[in-house]
C-alpha positions, 0 to 999 in steps of 0.5 A, a space after each residue: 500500500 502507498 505510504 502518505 506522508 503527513 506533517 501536522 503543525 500549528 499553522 497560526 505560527 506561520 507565515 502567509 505566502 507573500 504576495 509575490 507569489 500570487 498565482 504559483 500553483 505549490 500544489 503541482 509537482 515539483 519540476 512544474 514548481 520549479 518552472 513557475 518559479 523560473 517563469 516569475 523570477 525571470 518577468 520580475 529580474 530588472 538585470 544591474 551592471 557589475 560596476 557600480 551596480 553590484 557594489 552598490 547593492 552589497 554595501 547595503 544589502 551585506 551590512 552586519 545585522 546591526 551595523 552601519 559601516 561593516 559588511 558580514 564576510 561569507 566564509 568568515 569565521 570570527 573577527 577575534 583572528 588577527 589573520 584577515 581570511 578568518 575575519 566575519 566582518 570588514 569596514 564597508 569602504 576597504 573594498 577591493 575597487 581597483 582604486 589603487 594600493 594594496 588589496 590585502 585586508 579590502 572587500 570584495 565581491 564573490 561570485 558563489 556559483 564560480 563564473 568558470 564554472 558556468 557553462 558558458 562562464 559568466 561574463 560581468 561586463 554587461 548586465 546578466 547571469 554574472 551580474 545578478 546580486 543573489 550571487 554575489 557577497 561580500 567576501 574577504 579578498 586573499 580567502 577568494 583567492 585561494 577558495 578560487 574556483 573549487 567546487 563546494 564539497 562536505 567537511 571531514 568528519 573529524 572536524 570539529 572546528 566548522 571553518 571554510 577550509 580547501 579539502 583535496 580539490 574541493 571547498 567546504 564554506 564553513 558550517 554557518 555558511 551551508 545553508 547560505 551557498 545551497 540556497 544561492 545556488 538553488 536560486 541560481 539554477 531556478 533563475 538560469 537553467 543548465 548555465 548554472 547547473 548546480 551539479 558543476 560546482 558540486 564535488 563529488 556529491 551524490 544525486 537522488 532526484 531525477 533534476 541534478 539537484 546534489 543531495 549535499 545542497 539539500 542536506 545544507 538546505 535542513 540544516 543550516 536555517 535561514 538567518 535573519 541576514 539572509 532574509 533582510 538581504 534578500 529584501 533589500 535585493 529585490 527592491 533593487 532588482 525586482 527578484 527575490 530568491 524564493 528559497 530564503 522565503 521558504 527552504 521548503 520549496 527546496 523539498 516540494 521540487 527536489 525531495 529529501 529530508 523535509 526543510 523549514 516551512 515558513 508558509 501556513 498554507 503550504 502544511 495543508 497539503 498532503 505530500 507523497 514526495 516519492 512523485 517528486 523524484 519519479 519521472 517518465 520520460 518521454 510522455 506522451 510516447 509512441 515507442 519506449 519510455 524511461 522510467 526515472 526514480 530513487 532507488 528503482 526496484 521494478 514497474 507493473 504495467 496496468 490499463 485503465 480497467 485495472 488490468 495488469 499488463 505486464 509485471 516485473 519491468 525494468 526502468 525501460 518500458 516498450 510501449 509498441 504493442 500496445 494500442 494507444 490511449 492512457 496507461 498507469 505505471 506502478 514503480 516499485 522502489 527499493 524502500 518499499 514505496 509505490 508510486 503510481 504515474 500516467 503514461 500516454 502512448 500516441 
């Protein structure tokens, strides 16, 4: 029998959707979430040049909750360190800005989707996926410099200290800094598509849905919460440039799309809705079919065929199904996975 999966929570404690998603249907299925996201973030993005543009953005937008004149340093760690790459926090005007003089100590500006690894790369000269301030953060300048353009990858599990730290050819961000790259980097994919493909800046991480989402970036997703500096920055962003990254809105989102473990609903409304999240990772492809079709799933075990009389057509399948000899019309597929869930999808043969 299918498993539900239900979540009960007091709902009064919650927030409503914001109007700015008025008209998202969050009752769909995932990949049909994620393209009505893509759809509003792309009508409402007004794009702003690198220079001064972005740098004008984050001076305001990256201030330490609190201060008036300190930019909060992704990667940072505390400002009791004497040496700058472990510094949080850097006077807002010591920015890197190419006006001269030494740039040890100085600010700048970190593309956290690396722009060589975008495919193609990310070009700041004009207005665009380079540009765009939910991917930019302050950032102190010799840290960004040997971060580089390694991609992001787990901590050892013998480290206790939880520092940004480079790893055999990879990058872990620090532990107060997961949640802030998984989010940026969900936006990132949701906003651009396969330009920023977050399965290009993810090392060697494992990928259980059927969308390259990387499991790692859903895991930073749960645990490190959004913080209340991600949220202000992500207001003062969009009144810039329209835009708002709706995972700092609510992590949730990650889940309805991608799956696994649940994340932080910050919605009311949303906990409403009965989930079997198993649909959200299980795809068929091509649909409508004249021919064959692939079955995509998390941990697939085997596929029972039926027509719409409830007749069992053939059992046993692989994740590839020959639908030839078949006449046309809607069939339902049961995918049998390796936990014991079944999902059940439509499939159309032409």
């Amino acid at each position: 029998m299918k498993k539900i999966l239900f979540f009960l929570f007091p709902v009064a404690l919650l927030a409503q959707i914001p109007n700015y998603y008025e008209g998202i249907d969050f009752k769909s299925k995932g990949i049909e979430i994620k393209n009505e996201l893509h759809d509003l973030i792309t009508a409402t993005h007004r794009p702003v040049n690198y220079t001064p543009g972005v740098w004008n953005i984050l001076e305001k937008s990256d201030l330490e909750i609190g201060s008036k004149d300190r930019v909060l340093l992704i990667y940072g760690f505390t400002d009791q360190s004497t040496v700058y790459a472990e510094q949080r926090t850097r006077d807002v005007n010591n920015k890197n800005n190419s006006t001269g003089g030494s740039a040890i100590g100085k600010w700048e500006r970190e593309h956290v989707f690396p722009k060589s690894l975008a495919n193609p790369v990310l070009n700041t000269d004009y207005p665009g996926t380079g540009t765009d301030a939910h991917n930019l953060r302050a950032v102190d300048r010799q840290l960004n410099s040997s971060r580089s353009n390694n991609q992001f990858r787990e901590k050892w599990p013998s480290d206790v200290t939880g520092q940004a730290k480079l790893l055999n050819g990879g990058f872990y961000p620090g532990d107060e800094w997961t949640g802030d790259v998984a989010r940026i980097l969900m936006y990132m994919y949701v906003h651009y598509g396969k330009e920023t493909d977050p399965y290009l800046v993810a090392y060697n991480s494992t990928t259980s849905n059927t969308d390259g989402m990387p499991d790692m970036f859903l895991k930073w997703n749960v645990l490190d919460k959004v913080s209340e500096f991600e949220k202000v920055r992500n207001e003062i962003i969009a009144a810039k440039q329209g835009s708002r990254n709706p995972f700092i809105d609510n992590p949730y989102l990650a889940t309805l799309i991608w799956g696994g473990e649940k994340a932080e609903n910050r919605w009311g409304e949303l906990e409403t809705i009965n989930y079997n999240y198993q649909e959200n990772i299980v795809e068929i492809s091509p649909n409508p079919t004249s021919d064959v079709v692939t079955v995509s799933a998390k941990n697939f075990k085997s596929a029972n065929l039926y027509n719409l009389n409830g007749q069992l057509l053939d059992s046993n399948l692989t994740h590839v199904i020959n639908m030839k000899q078949f006449p046309s019309g809607i069939y339902i597929v049961a995918v049998h996975l390796k936990d014991g869930e079944i999902v059940t999808k439509k499939i159309i043969k032409k």
